[in-house]
matplotlib code that plots the C-alpha trace (Angstrom):
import matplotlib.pyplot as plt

x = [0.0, 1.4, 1.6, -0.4, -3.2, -3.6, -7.0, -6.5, -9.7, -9.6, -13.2, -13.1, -9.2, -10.6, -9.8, -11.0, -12.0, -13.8, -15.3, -16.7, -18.6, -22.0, -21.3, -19.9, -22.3, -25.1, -26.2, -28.1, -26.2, -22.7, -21.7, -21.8, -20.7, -17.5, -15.3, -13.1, -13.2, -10.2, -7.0, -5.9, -4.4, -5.6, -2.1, -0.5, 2.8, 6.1, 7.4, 10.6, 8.9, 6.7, 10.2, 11.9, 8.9, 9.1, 12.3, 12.2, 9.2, 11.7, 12.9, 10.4, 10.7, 8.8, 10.1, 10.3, 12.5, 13.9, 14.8, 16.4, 19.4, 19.8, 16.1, 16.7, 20.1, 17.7, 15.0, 17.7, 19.5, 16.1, 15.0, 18.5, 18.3, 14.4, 13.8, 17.3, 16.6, 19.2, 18.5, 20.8, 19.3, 19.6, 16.9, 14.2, 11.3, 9.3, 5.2, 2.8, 1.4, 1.3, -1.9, -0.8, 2.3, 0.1, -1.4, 1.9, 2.9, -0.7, -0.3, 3.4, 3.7, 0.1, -1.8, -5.3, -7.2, -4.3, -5.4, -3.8, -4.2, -5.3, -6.2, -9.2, -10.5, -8.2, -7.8, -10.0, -7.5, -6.7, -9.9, -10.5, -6.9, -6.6, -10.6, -10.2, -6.9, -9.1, -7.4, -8.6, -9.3, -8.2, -9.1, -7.5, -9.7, -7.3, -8.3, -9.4, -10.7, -11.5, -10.0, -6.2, -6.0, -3.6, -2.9, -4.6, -1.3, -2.5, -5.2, -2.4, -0.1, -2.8, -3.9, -0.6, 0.1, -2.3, -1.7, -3.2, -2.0, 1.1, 0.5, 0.5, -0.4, 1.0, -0.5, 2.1, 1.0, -2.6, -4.8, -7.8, -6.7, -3.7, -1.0, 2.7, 3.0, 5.4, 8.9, 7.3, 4.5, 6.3, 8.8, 6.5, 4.6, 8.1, 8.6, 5.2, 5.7, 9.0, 8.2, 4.7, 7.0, 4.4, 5.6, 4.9, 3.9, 4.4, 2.3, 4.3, 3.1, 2.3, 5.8, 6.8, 3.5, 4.7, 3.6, 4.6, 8.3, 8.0, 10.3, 8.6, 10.6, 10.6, 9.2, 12.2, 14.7, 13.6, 13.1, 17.0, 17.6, 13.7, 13.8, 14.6, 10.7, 9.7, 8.2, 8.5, 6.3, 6.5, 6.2, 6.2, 2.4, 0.9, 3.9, 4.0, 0.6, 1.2, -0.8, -1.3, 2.3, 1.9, 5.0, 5.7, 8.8, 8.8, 11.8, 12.6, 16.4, 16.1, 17.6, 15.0, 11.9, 13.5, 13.6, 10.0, 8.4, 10.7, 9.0, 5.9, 6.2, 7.9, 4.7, 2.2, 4.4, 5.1, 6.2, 8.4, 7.6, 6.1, 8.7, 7.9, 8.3, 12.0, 11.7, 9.4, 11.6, 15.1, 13.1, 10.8, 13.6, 15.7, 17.0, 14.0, 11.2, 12.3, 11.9, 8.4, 7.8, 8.9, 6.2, 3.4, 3.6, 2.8, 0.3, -1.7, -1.3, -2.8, -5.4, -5.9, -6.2, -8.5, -10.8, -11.2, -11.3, -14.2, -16.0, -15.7, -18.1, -20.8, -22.1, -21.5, -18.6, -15.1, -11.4, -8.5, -5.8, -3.5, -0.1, 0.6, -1.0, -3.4, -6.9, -9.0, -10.8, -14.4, -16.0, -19.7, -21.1, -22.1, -24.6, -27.2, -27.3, -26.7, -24.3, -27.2, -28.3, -25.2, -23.8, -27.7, -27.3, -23.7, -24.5, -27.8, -27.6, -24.2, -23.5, -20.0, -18.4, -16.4, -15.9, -18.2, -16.0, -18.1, -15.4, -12.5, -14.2, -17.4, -14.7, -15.3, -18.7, -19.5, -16.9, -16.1, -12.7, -12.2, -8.9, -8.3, -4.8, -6.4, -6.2, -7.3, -10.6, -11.6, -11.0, -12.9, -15.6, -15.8, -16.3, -19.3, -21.0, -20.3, -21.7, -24.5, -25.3, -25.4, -26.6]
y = [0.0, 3.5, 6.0, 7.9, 5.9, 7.1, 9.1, 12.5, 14.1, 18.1, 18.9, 21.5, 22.6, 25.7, 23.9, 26.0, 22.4, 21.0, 23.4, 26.2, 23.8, 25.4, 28.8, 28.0, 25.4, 27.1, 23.8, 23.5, 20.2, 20.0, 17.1, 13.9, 15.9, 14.6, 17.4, 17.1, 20.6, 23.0, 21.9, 21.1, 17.8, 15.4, 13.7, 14.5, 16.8, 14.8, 13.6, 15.8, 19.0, 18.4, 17.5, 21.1, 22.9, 21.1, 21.4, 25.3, 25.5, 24.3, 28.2, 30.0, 33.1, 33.8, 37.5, 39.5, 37.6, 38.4, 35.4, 32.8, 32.3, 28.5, 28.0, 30.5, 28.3, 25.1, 26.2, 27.0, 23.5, 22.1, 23.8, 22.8, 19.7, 18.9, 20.9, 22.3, 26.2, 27.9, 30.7, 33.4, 33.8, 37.2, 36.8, 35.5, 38.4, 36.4, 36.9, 35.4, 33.2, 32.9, 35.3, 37.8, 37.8, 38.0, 41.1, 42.9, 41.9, 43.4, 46.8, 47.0, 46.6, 47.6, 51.0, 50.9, 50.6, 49.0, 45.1, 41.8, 38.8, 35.6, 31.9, 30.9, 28.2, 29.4, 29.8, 32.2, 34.2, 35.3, 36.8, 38.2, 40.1, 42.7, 43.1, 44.4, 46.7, 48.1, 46.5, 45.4, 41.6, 40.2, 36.5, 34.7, 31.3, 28.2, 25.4, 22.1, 19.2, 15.9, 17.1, 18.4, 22.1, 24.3, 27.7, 29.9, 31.7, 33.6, 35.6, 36.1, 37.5, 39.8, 40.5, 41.5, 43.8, 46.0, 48.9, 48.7, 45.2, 45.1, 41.7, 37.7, 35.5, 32.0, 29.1, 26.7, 23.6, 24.1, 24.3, 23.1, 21.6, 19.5, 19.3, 20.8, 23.0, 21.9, 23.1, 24.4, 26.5, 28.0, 29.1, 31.1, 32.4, 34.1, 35.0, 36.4, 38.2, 39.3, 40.9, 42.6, 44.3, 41.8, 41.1, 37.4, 36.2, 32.4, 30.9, 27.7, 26.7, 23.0, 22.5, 19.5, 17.9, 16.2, 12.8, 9.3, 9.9, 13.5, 16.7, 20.4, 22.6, 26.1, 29.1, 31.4, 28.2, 27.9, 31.9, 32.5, 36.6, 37.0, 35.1, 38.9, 39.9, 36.7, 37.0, 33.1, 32.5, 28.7, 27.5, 24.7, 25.2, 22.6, 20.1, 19.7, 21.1, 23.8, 26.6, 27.4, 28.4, 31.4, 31.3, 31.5, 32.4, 35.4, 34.8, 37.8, 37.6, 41.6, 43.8, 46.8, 44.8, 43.0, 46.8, 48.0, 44.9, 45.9, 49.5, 47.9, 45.7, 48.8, 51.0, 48.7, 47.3, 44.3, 42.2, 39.5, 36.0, 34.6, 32.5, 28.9, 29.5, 29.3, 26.8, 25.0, 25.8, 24.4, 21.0, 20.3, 21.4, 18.1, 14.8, 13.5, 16.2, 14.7, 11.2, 12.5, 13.7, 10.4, 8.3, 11.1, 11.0, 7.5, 7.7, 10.6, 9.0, 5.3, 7.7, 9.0, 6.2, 4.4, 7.1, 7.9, 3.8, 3.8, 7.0, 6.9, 4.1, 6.2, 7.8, 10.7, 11.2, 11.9, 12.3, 12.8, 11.7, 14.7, 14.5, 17.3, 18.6, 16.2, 17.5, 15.6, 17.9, 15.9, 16.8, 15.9, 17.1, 14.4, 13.4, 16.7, 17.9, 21.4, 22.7, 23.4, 19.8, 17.7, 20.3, 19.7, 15.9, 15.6, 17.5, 16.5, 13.0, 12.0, 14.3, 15.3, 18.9, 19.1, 22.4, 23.7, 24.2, 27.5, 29.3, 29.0, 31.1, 29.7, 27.9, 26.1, 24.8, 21.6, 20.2, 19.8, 19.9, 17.4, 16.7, 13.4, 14.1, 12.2, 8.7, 6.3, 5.0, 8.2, 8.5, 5.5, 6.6, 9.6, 7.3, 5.5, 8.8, 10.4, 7.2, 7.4, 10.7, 9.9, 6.7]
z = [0.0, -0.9, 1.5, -1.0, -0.8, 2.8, 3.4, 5.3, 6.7, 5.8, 7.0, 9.8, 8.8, 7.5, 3.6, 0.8, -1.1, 1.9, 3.6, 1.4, -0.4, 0.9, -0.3, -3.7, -4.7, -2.1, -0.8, 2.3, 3.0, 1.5, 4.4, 1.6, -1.1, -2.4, -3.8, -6.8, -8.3, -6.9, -8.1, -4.0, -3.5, -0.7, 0.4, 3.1, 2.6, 2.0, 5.5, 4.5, 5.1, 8.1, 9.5, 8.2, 9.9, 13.7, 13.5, 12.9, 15.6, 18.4, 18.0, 19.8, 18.0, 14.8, 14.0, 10.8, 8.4, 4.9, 1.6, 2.3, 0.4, 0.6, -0.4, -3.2, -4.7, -3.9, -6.9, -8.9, -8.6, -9.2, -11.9, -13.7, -12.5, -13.3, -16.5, -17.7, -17.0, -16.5, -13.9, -11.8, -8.6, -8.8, -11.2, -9.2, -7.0, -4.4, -4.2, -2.3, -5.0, -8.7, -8.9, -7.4, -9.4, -12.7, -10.7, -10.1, -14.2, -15.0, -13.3, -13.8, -17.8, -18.7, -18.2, -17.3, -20.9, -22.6, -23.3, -22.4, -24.4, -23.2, -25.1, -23.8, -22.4, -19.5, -15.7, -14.3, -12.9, -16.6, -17.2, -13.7, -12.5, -15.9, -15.7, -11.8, -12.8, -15.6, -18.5, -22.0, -22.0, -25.7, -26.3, -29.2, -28.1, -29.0, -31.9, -30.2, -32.0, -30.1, -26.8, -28.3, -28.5, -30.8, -31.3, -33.7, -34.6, -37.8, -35.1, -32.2, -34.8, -36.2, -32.3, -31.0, -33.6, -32.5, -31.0, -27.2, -27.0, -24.7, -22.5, -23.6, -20.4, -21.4, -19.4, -20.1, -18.8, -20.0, -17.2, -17.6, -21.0, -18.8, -21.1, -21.9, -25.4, -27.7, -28.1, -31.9, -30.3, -27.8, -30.4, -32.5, -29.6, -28.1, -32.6, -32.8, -29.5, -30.0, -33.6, -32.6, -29.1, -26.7, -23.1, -22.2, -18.8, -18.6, -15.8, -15.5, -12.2, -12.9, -14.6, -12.3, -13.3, -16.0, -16.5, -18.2, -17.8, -19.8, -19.4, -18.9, -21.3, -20.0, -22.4, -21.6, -22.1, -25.7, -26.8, -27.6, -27.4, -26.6, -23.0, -21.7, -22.7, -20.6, -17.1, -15.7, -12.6, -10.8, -7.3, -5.4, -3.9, -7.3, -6.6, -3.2, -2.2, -0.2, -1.1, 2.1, 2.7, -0.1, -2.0, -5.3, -7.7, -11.0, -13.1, -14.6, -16.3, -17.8, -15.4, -16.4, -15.5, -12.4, -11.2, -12.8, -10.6, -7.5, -7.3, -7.7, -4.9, -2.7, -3.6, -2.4, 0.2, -0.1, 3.1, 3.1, 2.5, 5.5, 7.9, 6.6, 3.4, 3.1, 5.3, 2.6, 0.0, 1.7, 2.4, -0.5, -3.4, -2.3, -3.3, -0.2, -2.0, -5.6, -4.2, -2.7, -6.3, -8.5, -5.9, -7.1, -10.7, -11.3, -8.9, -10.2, -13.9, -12.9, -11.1, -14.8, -16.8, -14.0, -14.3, -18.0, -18.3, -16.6, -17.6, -21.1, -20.6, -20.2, -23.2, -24.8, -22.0, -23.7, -22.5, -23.8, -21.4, -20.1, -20.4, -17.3, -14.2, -12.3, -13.9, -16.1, -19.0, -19.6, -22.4, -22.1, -25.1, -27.0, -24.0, -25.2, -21.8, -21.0, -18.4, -15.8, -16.2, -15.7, -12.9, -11.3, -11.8, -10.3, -7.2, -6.1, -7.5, -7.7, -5.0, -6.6, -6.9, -10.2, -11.9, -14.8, -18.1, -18.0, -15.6, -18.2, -20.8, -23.5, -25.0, -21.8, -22.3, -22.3, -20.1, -16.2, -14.6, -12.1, -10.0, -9.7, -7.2, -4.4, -2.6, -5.4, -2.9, -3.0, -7.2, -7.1, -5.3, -7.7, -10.4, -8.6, -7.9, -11.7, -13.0, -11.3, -11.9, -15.6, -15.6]

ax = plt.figure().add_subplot(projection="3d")
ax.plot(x, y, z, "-o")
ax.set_aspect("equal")
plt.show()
C-alpha cells in the first residue's frame, strides 16, 4: 500500500476544497458531497517537510525575516536539475502566489485601458486580475478538436500587432486543457511576441506535473535573445501542495523589468515571505522532495487512466488523457445535456463537486474539470457517484 493511498480528513481545517462547499455550490447540505473541483491535493505533505517545519518551531521566535538564500540556490539547482533552465538567482522576485504575481505583471507593464491577451479556455484568474486593474481583455480562443488544442497563430499574430495590446499570459502547462505546449509553439509564440513588441507572462506553475516519464521545457529556455521579454512564474504550492504556505517564484532575467516589478512591490508594500516559506523551499527542493515527487507522478497518472477507463463508458462522455497537471478535462457534449443539467445531476444525485468548463471562458462549455490528485478510494468513489449521476 502507498503512503499515498492514505486518506487525510480536511473537513473543519478551514480547507478552501472542503469546507466552502456550501457557499460556492449554495447547498443546504454540503456534508456527503464529495469534492473534486479545486485543483488542492488530498495527500499529506512529503514527510521531508513536516520535519523542516518542527524542526524550525523548536525556536520560539517567529520575528520578521527576509529570503532565504539556501532556499533561493535550492529552486535554482532544481529547476537545472528537473527541467534544464538555467537561472541566476539574482533573477528571481518572491510573491505570495502565482496570482498575485500575474497582478503585479498586469499593473506594472500595462496602463489601465491598454489590453492583455489571453487563449481561452483558461484559468480564471486570466480573465478576472486585468478586468479588476481596468485593463482590455483580448481573447484569441485556442483550436481544439476531439480534446487536443492548438494555437490559432494567424489571429495572435494579427492580435498583437495591434496597437493597445502590450501583455501575452502563457499558461504553459494548460490548465484546464492538462497538457505541456510543444517546443514548436512555444517558439512562434516568443517570434510572434517578440516581432509585434508583446511582453509574455508564462504561468508555468504545474511544470513538475509532468507525467509518463516527460520533461517540462521552459518558455524562456527555448526563446533564444527573446527570453529577456519573458516573465516566468512557478512555485512549489501545485507540486508539493502547499498553497497554504503562499509562495511563489517570478523569473525575470532583464535587469529593467526586475527593477520596474521591485518599485511595484515597494509602492504597495510588499512584506516579506512569511517564515515557513523558506523553510518549505530548503526542504521540499531536495533529493527527499524529488523522491516524494517520483512516488506522485505515477500515482496521479494510474489515477488517470482508471478514471477515463471507466467513464468513457458512459455515453457521450469523452477524454482525452492529459499528459501534465493532475486534472482531467471531460468533455460531455455528446450526451445533449446542457451545463445546468449535468452540474444539477452531479451535485444532487451524484453528490460530486467538479468544476463547470463555463469558468474557463465559452470555450469552456460543455466540459467539467475534475482533480483526480487524491487517494485512489476516493477517485474511485468519484467514479461511482459520476456514473450514477449519468446513468
Amino acid at each position: 500500500m502507498s503512503i499515498l493511498d492514505q486518506i487525510e480528513n480536511r473537513s473543519l481545517t478551514n480547507s478552501v476544497k472542503w469546507d466552502r462547499m456550501a457557499e460556492i455550490y449554495q447547498l443546504e447540505d454540503p456534508n456527503d458531497i464529495l469534492p473534486m473541483w479545486i485543483a488542492d491535493m488530498d495527500f499529506a505533505a512529503p514527510a521531508v517537510l513536516i520535519d523542516a517545519f518542527k524542526k524550525r518551531l523548536e525556536h520560539p521566535v517567529f520575528g520578521y525575516t527576509f529570503e532565504d538564500a539556501e532556499g533561493t540556490q535550492a529552486f535554482v539547482d532544481w529547476a537545472k536539475k528537473r527541467h534544464g533552465f538555467t537561472i541566476d538567482p539574482s533573477w528571481i522576485l518572491y510573491q505570495q502566489g502565482v496570482v498575485p504575481a500575474i497582478a503585479a505583471v498586469v499593473e506594472t507593464f500595462t496602463k489601465e485601458n491598454e489590453a492583455v491577451i489571453i487563449t481561452p479556455p483558461i484559468y480564471p484568474p486570466f480573465f478576472n486580475v486585468p478586468k479588476n486593474l481596468n485593463r482590455a481583455v483580448k481573447e484569441c480562443p485556442l483550436h481544439e478538436v476531439d480534446g487536443v488544442y492548438s494555437f490559432n497563430f494567424e489571429k495572435f499574430d494579427n492580435m498583437t500587432q495591434q496597437e493597445d495590446v502590450k501583455l501575452f499570459i502563457l499558461c504553459h502547462p494548460h490548465n484546464p486543457g492538462g497538457f505541456e505546449w510543444s517546443i514548436e509553439t512555444l517558439q512562434e509564440i516568443t517570434r510572434i511576441c517578440e516581432k509585434n513588441n508583446v511582453l509574455i507572462l508564462s504561468d508555468e506553475i504545474h511544470a513538475d506535473l509532468i507525467l509518463d516519464g516527460r520533461k517540462h521545457t521552459p518558455l524562456a529556455q527555448v526563446a533564444g535573445d527573446a527570453k529577456n521579454r519573458i516573465i516566468t512564474c512557478m512555485a512549489p504550492t501545485k507540486t508539493f501542495n502547499i498553497a497554504g504556505i503562499q509562495v511563489a517564484m517570478m523569473i525575470v532575467s532583464d535587469e529593467e523589468l526586475r527593477a520596474r516589478l521591485r518599485e511595484h512591490m515597494l509602492k504597495h508594500a510588499q512584506m516579506s515571505l512569511n517564515i515557513f516559506a523558506g523553510v518549505a523551499l530548503k526542504a521540499l527542493y531536495s533529493k527527499e522532495g524529488e523522491e516524494w515527487l517520483e512516488q506522485l507522478l505515477p500515482y496521479i497518472s494510474e489515477n488517470m487512466d482508471l478514471a477515463i477507463s471507466r467513464l468513457t463508458e458512459i455515453e457521450g462522455i469523452h477524454i482525452y488523457k492529459p499528459n501534465a497537471t493532475y486534472l482531467l478535462w471531460i468533455d460531455y457534449r455528446q450526451t445533449g445535456k446542457t451545463e445546468e443539467e449535468i452540474m444539477d445531476l452531479l451535485l444532487t444525485k451524484g453528490r460530486l463537486a467538479l468544476e463547470p468548463g463555463s469558468k474557463y471562458g465559452e470555450q469552456g462549455e460543455g466540459f467539467l474539470r475534475m482533480n483526480v490528485s487524491c487517494p485512489r478510494s476516493l477517485v474511485e468513489e468519484g467514479i461511482k457517484r459520476f456514473t450514477h449521476a449519468l446513468t
